[in-house]
Backbone as ProteinMPNN parsed JSONL, in Angstrom:
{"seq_chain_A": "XXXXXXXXXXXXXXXXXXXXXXXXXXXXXXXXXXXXXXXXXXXXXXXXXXXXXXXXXXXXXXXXXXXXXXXXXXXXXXXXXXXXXXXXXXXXXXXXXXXX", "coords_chain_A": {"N_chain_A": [[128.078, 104.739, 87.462], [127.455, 101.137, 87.339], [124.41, 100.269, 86.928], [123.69, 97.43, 86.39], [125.52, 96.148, 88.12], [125.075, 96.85, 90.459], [122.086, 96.197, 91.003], [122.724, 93.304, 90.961], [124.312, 93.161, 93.236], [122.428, 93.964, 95.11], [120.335, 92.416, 94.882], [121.988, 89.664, 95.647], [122.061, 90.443, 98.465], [119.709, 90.85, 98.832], [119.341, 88.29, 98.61], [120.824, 86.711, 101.113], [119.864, 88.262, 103.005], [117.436, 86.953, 103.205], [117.987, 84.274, 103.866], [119.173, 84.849, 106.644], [116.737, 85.59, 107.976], [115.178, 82.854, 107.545], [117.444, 80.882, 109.048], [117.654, 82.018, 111.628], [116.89, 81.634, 114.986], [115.056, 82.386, 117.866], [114.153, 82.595, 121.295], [111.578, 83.954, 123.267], [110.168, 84.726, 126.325], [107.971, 84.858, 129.355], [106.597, 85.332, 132.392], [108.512, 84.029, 134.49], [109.52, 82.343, 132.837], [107.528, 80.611, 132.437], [106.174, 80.152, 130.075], [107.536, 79.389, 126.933], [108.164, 81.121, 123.774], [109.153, 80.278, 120.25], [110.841, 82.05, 117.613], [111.44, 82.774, 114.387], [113.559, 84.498, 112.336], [111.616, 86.246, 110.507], [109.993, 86.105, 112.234], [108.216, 84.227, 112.482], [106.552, 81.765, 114.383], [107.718, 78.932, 115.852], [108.063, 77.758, 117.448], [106.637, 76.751, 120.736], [106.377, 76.082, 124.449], [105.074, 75.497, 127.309], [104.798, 75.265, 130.632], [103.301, 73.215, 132.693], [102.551, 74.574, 135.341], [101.72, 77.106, 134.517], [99.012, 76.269, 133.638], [96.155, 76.853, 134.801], [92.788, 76.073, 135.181], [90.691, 77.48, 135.884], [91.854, 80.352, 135.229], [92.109, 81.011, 132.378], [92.919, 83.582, 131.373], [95.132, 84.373, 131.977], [97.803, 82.509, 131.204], [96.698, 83.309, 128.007], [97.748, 85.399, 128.488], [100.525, 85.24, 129.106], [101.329, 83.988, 126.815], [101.158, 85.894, 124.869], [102.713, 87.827, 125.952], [105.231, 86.523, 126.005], [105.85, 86.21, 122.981], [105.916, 89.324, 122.011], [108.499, 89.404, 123.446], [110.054, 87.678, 121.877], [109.856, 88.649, 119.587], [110.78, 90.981, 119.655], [113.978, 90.285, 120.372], [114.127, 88.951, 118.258], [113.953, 91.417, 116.31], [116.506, 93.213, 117.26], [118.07, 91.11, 116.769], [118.216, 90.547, 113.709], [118.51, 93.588, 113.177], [121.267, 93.259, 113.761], [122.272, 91.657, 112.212], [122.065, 92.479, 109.619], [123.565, 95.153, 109.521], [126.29, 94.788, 108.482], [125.513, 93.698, 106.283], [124.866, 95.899, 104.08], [127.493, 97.003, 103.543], [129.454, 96.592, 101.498], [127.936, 97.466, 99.345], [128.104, 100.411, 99.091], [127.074, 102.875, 98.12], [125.507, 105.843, 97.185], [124.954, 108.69, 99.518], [123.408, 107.04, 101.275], [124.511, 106.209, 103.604], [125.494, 103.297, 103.596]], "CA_chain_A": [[127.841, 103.478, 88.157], [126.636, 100.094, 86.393], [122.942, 99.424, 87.325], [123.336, 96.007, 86.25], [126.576, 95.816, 88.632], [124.552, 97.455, 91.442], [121.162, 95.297, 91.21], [123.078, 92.515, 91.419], [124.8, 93.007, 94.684], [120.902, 94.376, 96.221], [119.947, 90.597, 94.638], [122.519, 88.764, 96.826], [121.989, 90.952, 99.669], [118.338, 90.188, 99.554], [118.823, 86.259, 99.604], [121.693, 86.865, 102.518], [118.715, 88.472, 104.583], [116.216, 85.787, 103.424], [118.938, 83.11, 104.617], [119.416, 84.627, 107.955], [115.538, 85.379, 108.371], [114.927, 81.786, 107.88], [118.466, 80.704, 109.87], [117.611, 82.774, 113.299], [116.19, 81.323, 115.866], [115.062, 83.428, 118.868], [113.15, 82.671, 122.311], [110.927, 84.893, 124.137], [109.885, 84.247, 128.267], [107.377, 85.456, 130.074], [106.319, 84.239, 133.595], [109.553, 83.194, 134.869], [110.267, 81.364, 131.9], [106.712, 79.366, 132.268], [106.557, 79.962, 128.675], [108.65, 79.732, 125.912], [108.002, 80.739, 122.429], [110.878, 80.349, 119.437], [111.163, 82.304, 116.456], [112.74, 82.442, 113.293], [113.713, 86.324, 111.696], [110.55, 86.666, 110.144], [108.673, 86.402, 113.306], [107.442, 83.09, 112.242], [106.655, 80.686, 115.411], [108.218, 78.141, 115.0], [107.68, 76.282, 119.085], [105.883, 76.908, 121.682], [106.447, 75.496, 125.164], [104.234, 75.586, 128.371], [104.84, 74.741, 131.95], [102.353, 72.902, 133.706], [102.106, 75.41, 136.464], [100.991, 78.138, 133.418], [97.942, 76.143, 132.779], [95.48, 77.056, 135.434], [91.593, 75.946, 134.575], [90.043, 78.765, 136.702], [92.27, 81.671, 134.857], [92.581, 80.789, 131.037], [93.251, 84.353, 130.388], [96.685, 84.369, 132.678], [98.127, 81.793, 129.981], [96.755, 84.095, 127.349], [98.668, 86.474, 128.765], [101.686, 84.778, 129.116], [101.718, 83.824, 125.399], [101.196, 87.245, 123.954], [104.276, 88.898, 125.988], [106.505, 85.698, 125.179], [105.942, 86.644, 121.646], [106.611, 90.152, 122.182], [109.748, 89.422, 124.159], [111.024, 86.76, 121.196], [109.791, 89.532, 118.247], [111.885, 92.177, 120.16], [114.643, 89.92, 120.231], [113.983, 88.884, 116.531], [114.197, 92.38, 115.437], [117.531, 93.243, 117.047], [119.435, 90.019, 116.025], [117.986, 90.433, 112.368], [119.501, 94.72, 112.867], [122.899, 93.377, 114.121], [123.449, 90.79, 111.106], [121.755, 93.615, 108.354], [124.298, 96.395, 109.652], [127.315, 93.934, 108.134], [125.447, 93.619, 104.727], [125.25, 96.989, 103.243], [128.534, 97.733, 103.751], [129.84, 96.48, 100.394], [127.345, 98.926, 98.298], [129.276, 101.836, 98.747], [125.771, 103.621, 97.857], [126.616, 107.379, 97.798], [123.885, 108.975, 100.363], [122.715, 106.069, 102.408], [125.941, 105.427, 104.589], [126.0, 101.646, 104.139]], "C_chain_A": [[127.111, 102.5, 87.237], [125.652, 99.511, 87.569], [122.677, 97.867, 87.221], [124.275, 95.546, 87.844], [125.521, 95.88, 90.747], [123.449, 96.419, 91.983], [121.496, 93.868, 91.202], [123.455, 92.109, 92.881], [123.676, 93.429, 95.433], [120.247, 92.584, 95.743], [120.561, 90.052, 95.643], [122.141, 89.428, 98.406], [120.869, 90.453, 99.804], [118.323, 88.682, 99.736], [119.731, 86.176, 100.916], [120.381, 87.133, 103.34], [117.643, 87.194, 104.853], [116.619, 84.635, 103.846], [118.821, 82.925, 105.797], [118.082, 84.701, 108.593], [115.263, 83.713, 109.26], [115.838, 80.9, 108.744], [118.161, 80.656, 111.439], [116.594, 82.094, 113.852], [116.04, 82.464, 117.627], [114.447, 82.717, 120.09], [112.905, 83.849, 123.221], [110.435, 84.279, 125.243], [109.046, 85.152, 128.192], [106.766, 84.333, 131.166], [107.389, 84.161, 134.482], [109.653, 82.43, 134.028], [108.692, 79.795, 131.896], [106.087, 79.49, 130.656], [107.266, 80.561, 127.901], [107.65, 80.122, 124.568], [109.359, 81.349, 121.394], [110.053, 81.016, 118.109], [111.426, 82.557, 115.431], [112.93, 84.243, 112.944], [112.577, 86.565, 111.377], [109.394, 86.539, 110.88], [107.458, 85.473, 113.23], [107.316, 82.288, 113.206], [106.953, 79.506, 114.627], [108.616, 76.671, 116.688], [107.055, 77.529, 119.888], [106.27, 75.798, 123.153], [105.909, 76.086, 126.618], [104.691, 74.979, 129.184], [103.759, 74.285, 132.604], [101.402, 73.803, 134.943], [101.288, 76.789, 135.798], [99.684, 77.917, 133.404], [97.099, 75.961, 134.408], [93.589, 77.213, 134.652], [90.674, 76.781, 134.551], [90.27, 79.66, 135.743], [92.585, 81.354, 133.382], [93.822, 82.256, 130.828], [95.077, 84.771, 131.56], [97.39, 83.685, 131.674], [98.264, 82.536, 128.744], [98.114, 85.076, 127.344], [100.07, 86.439, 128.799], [102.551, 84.668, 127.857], [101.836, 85.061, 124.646], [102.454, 88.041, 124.555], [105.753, 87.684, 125.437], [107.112, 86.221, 123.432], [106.275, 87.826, 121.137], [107.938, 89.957, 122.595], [110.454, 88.958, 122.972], [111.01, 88.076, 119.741], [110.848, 90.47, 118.667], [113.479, 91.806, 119.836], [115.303, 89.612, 118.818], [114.641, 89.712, 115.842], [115.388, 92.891, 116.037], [118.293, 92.311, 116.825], [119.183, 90.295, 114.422], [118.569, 92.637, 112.277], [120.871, 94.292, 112.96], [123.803, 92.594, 112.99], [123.205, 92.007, 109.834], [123.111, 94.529, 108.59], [125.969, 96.098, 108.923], [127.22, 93.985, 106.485], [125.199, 94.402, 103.846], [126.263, 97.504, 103.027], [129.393, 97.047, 102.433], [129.404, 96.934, 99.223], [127.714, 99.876, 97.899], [128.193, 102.5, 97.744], [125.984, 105.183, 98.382], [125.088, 107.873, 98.615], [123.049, 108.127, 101.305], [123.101, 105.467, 103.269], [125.824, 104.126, 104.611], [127.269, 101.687, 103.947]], "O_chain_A": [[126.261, 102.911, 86.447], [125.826, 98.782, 88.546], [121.778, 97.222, 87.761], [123.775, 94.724, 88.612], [125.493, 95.14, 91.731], [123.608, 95.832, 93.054], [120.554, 93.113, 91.44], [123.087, 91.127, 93.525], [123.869, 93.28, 96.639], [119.772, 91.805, 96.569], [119.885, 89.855, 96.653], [121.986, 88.686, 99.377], [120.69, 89.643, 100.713], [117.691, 87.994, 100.537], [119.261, 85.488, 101.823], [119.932, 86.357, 104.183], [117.201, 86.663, 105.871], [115.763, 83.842, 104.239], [118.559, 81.864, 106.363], [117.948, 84.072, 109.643], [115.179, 83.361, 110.436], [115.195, 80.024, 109.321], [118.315, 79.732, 112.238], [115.506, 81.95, 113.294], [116.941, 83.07, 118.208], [114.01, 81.709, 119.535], [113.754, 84.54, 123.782], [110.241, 83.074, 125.085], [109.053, 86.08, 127.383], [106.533, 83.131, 131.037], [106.937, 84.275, 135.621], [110.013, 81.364, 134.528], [108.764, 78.615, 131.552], [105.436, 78.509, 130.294], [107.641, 81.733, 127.904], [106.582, 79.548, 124.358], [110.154, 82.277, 121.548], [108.961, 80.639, 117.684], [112.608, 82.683, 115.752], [112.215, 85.057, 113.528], [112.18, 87.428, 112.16], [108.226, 86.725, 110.536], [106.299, 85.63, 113.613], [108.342, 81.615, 113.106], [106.7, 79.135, 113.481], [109.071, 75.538, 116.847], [107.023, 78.746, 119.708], [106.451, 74.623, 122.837], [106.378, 77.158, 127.001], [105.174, 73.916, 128.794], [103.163, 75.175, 133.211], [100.223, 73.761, 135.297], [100.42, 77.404, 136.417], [98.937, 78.878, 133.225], [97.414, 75.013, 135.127], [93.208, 78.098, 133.885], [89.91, 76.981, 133.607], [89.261, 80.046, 135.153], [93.794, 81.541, 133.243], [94.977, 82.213, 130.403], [95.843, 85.71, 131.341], [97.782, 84.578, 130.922], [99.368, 82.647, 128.211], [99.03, 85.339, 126.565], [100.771, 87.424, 128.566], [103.729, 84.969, 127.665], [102.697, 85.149, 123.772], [103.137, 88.78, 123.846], [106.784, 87.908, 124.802], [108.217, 86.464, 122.947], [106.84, 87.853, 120.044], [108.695, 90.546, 121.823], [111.486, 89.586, 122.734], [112.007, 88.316, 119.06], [111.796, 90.671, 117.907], [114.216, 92.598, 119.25], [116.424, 89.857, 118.371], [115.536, 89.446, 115.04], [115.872, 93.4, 115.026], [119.456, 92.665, 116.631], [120.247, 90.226, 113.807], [119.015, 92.965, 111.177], [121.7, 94.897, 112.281], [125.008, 92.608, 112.74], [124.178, 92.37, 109.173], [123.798, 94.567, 107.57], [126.767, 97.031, 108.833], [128.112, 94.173, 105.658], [125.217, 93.961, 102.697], [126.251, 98.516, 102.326], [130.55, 97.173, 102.834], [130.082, 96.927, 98.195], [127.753, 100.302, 96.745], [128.52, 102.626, 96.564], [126.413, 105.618, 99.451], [124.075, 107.311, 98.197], [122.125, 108.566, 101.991], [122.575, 104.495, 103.81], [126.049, 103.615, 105.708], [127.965, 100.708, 104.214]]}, "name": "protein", "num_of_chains": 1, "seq": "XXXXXXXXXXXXXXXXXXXXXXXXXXXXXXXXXXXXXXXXXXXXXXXXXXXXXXXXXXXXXXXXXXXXXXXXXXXXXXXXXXXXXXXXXXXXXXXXXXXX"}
């Protein structure tokens, strides 16, 4: 096998992922959808959006709460859209032992 031939095609593959990283957009809910948060593959926020009815003066930490599962929900999401485009781009390696 040519190592040069090889580390080339793991080169393009890695800017393909760093493409669709930065590409993907995701949103995560929690609440009923009284907040949003978006984003990108690398789990970078990238919005935020609040409902009026979220923001209660009394209960800050309800809000809190809201924001930390949104962000779970959108990372979850994140990380299978960023498995379903990866599972496409090893498959021209033809790497003997690592089934891509």
């Amino acid at each position: 096998m040519d190592m040069r031939f090889l580390m080339k095609q793991a080169q393009q593959m890695q800017a393909k992922l760093a493409e669709a990283q930065a590409n993907l957009r995701v949103e995560g809910t929690a609440g009923g959808e009284l907040v949003k948060v978006t984003l990108n593959g690398s789990k970078e926020l990238k919005g935020i959006s609040i409902a009026k009815d979220a923001m209660d003066p009394e209960d800050p930490s309800m809000l809190e709460d809201l924001l930390v599962a949104a962000f779970h929900d959108a990372a979850a999401k994140a990380d299978e859209a960023m498995k379903k485009q990866m599972g496409g781009m090893g498959a021209g390696l033809n790497l003997p032992g690592l089934g891509l």
